[in-house]
VEXDREN-2710 file (C-alpha; in Angstrom, 1 decimal):
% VEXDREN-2710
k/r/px/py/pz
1/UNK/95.5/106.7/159.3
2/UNK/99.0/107.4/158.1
3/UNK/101.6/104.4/159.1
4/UNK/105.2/105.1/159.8
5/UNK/107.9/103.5/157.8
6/UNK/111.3/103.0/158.7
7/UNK/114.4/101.1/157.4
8/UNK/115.2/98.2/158.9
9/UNK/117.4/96.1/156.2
10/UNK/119.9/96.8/153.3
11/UNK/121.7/94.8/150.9
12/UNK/123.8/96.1/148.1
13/UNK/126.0/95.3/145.2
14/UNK/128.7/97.7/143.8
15/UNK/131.4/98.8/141.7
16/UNK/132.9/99.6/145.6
17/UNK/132.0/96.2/147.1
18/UNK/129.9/93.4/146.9
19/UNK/128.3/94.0/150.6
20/UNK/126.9/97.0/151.7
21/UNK/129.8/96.6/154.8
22/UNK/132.3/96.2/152.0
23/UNK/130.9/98.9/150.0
24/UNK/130.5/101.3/153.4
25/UNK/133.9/101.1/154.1
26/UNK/135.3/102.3/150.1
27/UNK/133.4/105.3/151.0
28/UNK/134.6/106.4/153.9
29/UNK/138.2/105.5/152.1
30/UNK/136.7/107.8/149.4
31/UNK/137.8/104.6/147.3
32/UNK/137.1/104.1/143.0
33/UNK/135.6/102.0/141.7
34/UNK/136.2/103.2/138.0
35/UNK/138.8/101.3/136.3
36/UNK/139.3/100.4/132.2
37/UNK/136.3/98.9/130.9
38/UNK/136.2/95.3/130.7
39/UNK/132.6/93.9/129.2
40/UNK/132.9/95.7/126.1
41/UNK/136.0/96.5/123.6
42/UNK/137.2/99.9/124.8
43/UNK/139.0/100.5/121.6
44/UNK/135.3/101.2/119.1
45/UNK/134.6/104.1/122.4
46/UNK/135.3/107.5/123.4
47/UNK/135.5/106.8/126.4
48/UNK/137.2/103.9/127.7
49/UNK/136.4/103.2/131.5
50/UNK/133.4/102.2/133.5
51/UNK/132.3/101.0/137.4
52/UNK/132.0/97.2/137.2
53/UNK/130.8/94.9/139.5
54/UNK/133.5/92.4/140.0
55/UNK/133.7/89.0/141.4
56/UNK/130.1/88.7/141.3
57/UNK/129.5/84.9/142.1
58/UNK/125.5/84.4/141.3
59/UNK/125.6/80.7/142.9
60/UNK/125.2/82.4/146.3
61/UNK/122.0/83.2/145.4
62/UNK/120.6/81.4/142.7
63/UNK/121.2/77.9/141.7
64/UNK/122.7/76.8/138.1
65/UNK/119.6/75.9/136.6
66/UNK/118.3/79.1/137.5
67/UNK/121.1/81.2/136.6
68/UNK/120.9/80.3/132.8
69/UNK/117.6/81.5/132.6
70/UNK/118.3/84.6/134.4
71/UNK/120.1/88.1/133.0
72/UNK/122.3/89.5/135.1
73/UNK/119.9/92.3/136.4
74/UNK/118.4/89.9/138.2
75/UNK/120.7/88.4/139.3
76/UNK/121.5/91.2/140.9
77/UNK/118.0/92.0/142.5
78/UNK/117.7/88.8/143.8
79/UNK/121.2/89.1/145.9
80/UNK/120.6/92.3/146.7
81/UNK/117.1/91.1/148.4
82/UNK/118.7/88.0/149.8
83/UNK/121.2/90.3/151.7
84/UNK/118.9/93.2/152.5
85/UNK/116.7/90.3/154.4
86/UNK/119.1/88.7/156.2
87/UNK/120.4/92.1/157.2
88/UNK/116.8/92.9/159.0
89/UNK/116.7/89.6/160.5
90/UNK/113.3/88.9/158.7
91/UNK/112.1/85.0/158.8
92/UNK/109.5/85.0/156.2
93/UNK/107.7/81.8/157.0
94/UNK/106.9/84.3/160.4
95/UNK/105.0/86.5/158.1
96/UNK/102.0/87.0/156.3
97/UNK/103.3/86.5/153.1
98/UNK/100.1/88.8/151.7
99/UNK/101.5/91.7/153.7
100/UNK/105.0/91.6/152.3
101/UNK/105.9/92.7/149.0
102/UNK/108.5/94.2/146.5
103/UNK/109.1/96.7/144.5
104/UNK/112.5/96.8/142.1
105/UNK/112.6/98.7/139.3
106/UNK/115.5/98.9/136.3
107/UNK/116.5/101.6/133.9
108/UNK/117.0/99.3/130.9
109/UNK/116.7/95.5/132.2
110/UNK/117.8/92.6/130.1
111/UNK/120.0/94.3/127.3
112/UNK/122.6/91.8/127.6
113/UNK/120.5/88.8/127.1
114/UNK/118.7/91.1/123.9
115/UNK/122.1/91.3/122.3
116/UNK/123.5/87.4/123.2
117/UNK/119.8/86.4/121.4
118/UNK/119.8/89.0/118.4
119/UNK/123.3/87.7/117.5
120/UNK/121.9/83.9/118.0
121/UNK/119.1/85.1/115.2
122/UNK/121.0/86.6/112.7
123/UNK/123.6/83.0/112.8
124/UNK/122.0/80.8/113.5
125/UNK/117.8/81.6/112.9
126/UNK/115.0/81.7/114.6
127/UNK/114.6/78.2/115.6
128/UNK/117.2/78.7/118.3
129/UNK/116.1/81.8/120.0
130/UNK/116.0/80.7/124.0
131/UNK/112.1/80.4/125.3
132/UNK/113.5/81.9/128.0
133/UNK/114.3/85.5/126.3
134/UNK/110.9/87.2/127.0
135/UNK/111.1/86.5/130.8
136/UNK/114.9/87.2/130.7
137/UNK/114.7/90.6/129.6
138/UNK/111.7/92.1/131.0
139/UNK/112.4/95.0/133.3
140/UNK/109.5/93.7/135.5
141/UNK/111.5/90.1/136.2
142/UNK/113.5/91.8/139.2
143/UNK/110.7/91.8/141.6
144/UNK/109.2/88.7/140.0
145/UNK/112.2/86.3/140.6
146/UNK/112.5/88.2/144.2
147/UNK/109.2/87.4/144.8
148/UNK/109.0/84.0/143.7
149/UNK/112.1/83.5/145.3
150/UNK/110.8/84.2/148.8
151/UNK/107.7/83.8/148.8
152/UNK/106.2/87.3/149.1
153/UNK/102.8/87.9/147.5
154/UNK/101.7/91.0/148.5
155/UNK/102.1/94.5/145.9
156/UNK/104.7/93.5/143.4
157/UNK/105.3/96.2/141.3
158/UNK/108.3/97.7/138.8
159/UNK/109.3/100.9/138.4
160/UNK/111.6/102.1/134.7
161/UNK/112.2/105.8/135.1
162/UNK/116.2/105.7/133.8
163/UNK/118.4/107.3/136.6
164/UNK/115.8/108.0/138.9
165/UNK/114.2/104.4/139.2
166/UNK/115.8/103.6/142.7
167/UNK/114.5/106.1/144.6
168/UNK/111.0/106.3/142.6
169/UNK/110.8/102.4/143.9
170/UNK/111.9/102.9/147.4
171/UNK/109.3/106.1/147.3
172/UNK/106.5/104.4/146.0
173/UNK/107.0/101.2/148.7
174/UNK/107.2/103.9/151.3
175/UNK/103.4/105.0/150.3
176/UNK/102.3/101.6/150.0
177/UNK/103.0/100.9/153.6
178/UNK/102.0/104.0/154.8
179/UNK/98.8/103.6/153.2
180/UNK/98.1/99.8/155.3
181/UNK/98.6/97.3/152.1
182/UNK/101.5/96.0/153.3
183/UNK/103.7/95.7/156.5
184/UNK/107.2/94.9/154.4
185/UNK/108.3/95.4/151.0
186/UNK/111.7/95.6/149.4
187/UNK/112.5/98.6/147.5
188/UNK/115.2/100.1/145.0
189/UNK/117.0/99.3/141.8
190/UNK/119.2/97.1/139.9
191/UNK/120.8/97.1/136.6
192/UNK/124.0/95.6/134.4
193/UNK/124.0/96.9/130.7
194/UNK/127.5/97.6/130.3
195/UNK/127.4/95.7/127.1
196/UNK/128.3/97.3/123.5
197/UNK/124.9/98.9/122.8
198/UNK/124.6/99.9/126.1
199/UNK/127.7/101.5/126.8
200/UNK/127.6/102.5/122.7
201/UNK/124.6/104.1/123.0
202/UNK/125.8/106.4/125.8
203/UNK/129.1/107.3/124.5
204/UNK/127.5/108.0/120.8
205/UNK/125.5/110.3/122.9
206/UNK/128.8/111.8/124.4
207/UNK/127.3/111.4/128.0
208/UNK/130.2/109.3/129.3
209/UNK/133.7/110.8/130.5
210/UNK/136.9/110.6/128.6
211/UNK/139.3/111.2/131.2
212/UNK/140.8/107.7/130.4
213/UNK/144.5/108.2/131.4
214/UNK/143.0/108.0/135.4
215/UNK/139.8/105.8/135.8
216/UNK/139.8/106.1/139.1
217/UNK/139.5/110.1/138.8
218/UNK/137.1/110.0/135.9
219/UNK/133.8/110.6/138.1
220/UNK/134.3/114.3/139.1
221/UNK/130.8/115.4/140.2
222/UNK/130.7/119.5/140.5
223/UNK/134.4/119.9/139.6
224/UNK/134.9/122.2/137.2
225/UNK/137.2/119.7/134.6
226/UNK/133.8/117.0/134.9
227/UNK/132.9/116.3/131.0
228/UNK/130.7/112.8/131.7
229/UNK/129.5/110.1/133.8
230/UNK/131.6/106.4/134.3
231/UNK/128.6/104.2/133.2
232/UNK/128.3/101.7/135.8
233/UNK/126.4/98.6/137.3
234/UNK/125.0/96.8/140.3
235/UNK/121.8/96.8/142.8
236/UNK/120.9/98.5/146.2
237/UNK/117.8/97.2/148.0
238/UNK/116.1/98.3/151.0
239/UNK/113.8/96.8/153.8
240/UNK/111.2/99.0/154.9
241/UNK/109.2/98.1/157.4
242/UNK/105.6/99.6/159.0
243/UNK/106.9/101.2/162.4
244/UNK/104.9/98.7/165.0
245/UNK/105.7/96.0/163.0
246/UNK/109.5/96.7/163.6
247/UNK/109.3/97.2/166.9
248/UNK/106.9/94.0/167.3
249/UNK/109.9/92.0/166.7
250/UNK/112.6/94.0/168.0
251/UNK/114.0/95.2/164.6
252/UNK/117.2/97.0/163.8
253/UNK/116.1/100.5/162.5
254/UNK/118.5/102.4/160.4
255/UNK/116.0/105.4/159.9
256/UNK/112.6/106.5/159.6
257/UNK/111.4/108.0/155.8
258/UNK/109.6/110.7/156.5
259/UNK/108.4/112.0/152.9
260/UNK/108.5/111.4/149.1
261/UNK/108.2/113.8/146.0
262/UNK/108.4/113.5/142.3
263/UNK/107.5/115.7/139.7
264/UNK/109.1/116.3/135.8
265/UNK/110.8/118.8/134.1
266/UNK/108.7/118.7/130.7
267/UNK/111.6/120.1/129.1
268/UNK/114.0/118.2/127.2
269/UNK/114.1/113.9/126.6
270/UNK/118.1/114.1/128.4
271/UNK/119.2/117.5/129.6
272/UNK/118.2/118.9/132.6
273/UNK/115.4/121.6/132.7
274/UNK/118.3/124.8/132.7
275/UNK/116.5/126.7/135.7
276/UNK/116.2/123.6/137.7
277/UNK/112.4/123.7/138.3
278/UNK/111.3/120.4/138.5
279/UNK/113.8/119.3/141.0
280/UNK/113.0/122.3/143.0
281/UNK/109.8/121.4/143.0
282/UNK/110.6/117.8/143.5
283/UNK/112.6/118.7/146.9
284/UNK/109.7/121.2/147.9
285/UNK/107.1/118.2/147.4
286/UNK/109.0/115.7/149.6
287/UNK/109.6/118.2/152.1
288/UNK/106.4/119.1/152.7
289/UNK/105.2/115.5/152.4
290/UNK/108.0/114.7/155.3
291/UNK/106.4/117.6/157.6
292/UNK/110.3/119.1/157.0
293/UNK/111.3/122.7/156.8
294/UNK/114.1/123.1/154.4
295/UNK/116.2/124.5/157.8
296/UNK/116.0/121.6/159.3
297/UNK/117.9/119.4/156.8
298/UNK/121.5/118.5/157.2
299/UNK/122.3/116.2/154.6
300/UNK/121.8/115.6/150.7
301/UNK/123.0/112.9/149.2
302/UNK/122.8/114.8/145.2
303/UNK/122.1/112.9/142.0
304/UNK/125.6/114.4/141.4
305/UNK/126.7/112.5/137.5
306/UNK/129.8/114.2/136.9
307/UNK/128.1/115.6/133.4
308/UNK/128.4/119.3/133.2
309/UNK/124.9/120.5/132.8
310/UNK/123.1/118.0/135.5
311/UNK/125.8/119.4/138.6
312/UNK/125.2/123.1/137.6
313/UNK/121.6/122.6/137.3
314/UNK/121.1/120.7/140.6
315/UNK/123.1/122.7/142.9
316/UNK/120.8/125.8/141.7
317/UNK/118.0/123.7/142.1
318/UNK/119.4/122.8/146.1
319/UNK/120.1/126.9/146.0
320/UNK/116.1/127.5/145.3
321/UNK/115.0/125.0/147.8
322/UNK/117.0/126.2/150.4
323/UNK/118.4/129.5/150.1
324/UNK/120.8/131.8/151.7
325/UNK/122.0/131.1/154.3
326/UNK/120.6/127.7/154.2
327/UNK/121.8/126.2/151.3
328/UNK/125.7/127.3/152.0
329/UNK/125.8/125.2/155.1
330/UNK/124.0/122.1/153.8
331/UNK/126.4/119.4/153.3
332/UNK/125.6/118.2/149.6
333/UNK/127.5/115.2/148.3
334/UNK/127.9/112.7/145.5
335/UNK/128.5/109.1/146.1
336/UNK/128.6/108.5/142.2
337/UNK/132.7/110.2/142.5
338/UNK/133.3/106.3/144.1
339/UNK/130.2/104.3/142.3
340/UNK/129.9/105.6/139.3
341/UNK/126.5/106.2/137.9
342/UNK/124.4/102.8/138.5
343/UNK/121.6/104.2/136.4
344/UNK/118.3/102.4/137.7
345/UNK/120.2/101.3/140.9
346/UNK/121.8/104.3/141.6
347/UNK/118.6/105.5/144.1
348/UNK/118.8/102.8/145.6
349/UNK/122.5/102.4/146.6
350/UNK/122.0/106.3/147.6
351/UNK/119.5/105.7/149.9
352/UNK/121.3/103.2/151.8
353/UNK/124.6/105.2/152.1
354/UNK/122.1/107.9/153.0
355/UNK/120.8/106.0/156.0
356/UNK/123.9/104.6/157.0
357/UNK/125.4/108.1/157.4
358/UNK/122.9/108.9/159.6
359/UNK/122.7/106.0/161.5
360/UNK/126.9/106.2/161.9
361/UNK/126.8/110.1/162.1
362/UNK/129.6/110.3/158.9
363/UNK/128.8/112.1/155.9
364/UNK/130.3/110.2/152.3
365/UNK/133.1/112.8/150.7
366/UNK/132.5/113.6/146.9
367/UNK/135.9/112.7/145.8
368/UNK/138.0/113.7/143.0
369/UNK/136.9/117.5/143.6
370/UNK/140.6/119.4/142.9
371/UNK/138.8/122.3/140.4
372/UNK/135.9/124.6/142.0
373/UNK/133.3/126.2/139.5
374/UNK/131.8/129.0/139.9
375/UNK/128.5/127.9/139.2
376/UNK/129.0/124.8/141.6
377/UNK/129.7/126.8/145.1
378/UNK/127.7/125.0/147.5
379/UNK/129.7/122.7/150.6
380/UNK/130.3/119.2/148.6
381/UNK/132.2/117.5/151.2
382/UNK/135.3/117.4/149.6
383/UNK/137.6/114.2/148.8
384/UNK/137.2/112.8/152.7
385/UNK/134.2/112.0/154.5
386/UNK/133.6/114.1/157.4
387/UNK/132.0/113.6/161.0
388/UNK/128.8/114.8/161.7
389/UNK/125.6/114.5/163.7
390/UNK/123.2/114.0/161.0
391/UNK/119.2/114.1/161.7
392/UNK/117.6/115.0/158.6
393/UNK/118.4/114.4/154.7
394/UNK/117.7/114.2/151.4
395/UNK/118.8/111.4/148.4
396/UNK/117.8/113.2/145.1
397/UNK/117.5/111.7/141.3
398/UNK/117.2/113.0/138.1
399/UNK/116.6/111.1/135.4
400/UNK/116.3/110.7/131.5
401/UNK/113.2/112.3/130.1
402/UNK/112.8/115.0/133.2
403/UNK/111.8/112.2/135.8
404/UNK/112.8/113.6/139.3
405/UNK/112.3/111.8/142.7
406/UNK/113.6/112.3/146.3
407/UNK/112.8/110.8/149.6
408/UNK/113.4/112.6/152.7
409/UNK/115.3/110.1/155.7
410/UNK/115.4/111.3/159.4
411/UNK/117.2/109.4/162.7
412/UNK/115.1/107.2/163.9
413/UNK/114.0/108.8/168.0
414/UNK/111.7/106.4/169.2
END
């Protein structure tokens, strides 16, 4: 027996906002988030602007003690959970903590806390390395600290598949109740490694955008001018819940997911495969998993990172998935124009801005869009979000080293 899983809980924290209401509401103002980077020296870089969290006070969540022997990654996870919970209304000492787990994945984890402790060996030697820096910089601390925080021992589980970690988490969760080992787990992604390797390491790569003079229009997904992605930062974390469970207790339900796919590209360790065949067959796989035919879809929420080969190679990927005269009246946007690219977060923050434009019926613009290409000619929602009844989409990721994941989201008919 297949169970149904819906989404009944978000919590979220972005370049945008630091509340998934507060973040909502930049998108619908088609609002930037890109601005001069801060947490590095701009002047040693190309490119000189990035999508920071700001304001980000981790004493909400996590108390001083605990904070110094936490990166900021998790950090991150752990306020994202916090939120996503309260948002479902969940009371965990109600639960069988067995049946409720997490699953949080990061793209790089605890870089920051690897540079502050490398620079602390080479001063000042060995003998004052923190006995914390193990546990501070593994990717898998996320859900741990989540876990520990609230209590939840059921599947715990990390996922580290670069750009497309978020929605490989929230995909993988979705399985794990749908199989019967669990009634709740938190899904999606988190990440903060805007830090001089970090950001060095992209721009040495000459992945990240140099339009410098205007931040704010830096992150141009499918515009013709696009040269790069604005690095950026933050976490987006889901509830999803087993269907009778949700109802049980009278649950808000955003969405129901209906299907999951992931394949690779085998092609390349950062480009795109150029014909776009393993996120066609990604988008195939999750629709067929969902019981979905490509028709019936209204709504893709694109991986969409500004760079020039990933927007070309997607929206023909989208175009041999769907085909004429299918594909020209999907709505296909990129959040990322207003987020920047969160890298191991960014499928999770997509997947809740996916749901909430179903549940709210308004589809996010891809903003800065002044320049059409030629090879980028499907219906991007340009610069303002638009009304619309939306019943069936898609949030798709592509990431580093060919991994591509997408999860299929419906409105939720009971």
């Amino acid at each position: 027996m297949q169970h149904r899983v819906v989404l009944t809980g978000v919590g979220c924290l972005t370049p945008i906002g630091n509340s998934v209401e507060e973040a909502w509401a930049s998108v619908l103002k088609g609002k930037s988030g890109t601005a001069r980077v801060t947490q590095v020296d701009p002047q040693y870089f190309s490119s000189k602007v990035a999508a920071e969290v700001k304001d980000f006070d981790p004493l909400k969540y996590l108390s001083a003690k605990q904070i110094k022997k936490t990166d900021r990654f998790v950090q991150f996870a752990v306020a994202g959970s916090k939120m996503a919970v309260q948002n479902a209304g969940l009371d965990f000492t109600k639960e069988d903590p067995h049946l409720c787990g997490v699953l949080i994945g990061s793209g790089i984890g605890g870089l920051r806390t690897i540079e502050e402790q490398h620079k602390i060996l080479l001063e000042k030697g060995p003998g004052r390395i923190s006995p914390f820096l193990i546990p501070m910089l593994i990717v898998n601390m996320g859900p741990g600290q989540v876990a520990i925080e609230l209590g939840l021992k059921g599947p715990n589980n990390c996922v580290a598949t670069a750009c497309a970690t978020g929605s490989h988490a929230i995909g993988d969760a979705f399985k794990i109740i749908q199989r019967g080992e669990a009634q709740i787990m938190l899904a999606g992604g988190t990440e903060s490694c805007i830090t001089p390797l970090g950001f060095g390491g992209f721009d040495a790569m000459k992945a990240l955008s140099t339009h410098n003079e205007q931040p704010e229009k830096a992150s141009r997904p499918f515009d013709k001018t696009r040269n790069g992605f604005v690095m950026g930062e933050g976490c987006g974390v889901v509830v999803l819940e087993e269907l009778e469970h949700a109802l049980k207790r009278n649950a808000k339900i955003y969405c129901e997911i209906m299907g999951y796919g992931m394949t690779s590209d085998a092609t390349h360790m950062t480009a795109p495969d150029p014909e776009g065949r393993g996120a066609t067959r990604c988008m195939i796989n999750t629709l067929k998993d969902a019981k979905i035919r490509p028709e019936e879809v209204d709504y893709i929420n694109a991986h969409g990172t500004s760079t020039p080969l990933n927007d070309k190679v997607e929206t023909l990927a989208i175009k041999n998935v769907f085909t004429e005269p299918v594909a020209k009246k999907l709505m296909v946007s990129s959040t990322k124009s207003m987020t920047g690219h969160l890298l191991g977060a960014a499928g999770g923050v997509e997947a809740i801005f996916t749901a909430l434009a179903i549940k709210h019926g308004i589809v996010p613009p891809t903003i800065n869009y002044e320049h059409p290409d030629p090879e980028c000619d499907l219906d991007y929602v340009p610069n303002q979000a638009r009304q619309a009844k939306i019943k069936v989409a898609l949030s798709d990721s592509l990431g580093f080293g060919g991994h591509n994941a997408a999860i299929c989201l419906k409105r939720f008919d009971s």
